[in-house]
N, C-alpha and C positions, 0 to 999 in steps of 0.2 A: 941827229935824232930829234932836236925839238924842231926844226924848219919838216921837218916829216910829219911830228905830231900837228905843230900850227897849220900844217895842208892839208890833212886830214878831217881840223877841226873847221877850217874856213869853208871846205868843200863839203860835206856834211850841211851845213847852214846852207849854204847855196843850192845844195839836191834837194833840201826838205822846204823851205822858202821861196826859192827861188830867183832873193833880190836880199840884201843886207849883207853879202858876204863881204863888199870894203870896205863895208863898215867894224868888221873883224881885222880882216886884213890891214889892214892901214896902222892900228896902233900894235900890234905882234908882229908886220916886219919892223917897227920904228924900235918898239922898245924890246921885245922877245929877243929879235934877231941882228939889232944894231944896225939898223937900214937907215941911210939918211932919207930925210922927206921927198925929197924926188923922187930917190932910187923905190920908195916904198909904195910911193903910186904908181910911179909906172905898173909895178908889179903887182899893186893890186886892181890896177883896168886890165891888165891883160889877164889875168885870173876872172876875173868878172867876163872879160871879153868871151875868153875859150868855154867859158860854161854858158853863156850866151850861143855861142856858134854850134857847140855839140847837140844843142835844144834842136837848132832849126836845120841841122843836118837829118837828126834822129827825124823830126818829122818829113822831112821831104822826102826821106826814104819808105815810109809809110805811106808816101803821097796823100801828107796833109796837108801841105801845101804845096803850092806849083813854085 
């Protein structure tokens, strides 16, 4: 239940922002959810990543960009 609320809150920051979400992410998987420091970057670039790639999928589908 908290790794649901922590996505919720990380992703939230990232839909309204756009950019600051590992900087959320990084210390809630370290200390929230007992991530060691590796395990907690990784996860939070690929959280960063997939809201990065869902951006530029949504536009290409719009064909705003090529």
């Amino acid at each position: 239940m908290i790794a649901l609320l922590a996505g919720i809150a990380v992703g939230a920051v990232l839909g309204l922002t756009g950019a600051g979400g590992s900087l959320l992410a990084f210390p809630i998987l370290l200390n929230g959810l007992g991530l060691s420091a590796p395990q907690a970057g990784g996860m939070a670039l690929a959280m960063v990543a997939a809201s990065a790639w869902s951006g530029v999928f949504a536009r290409v589908s719009r064909q705003e960009i090529a």
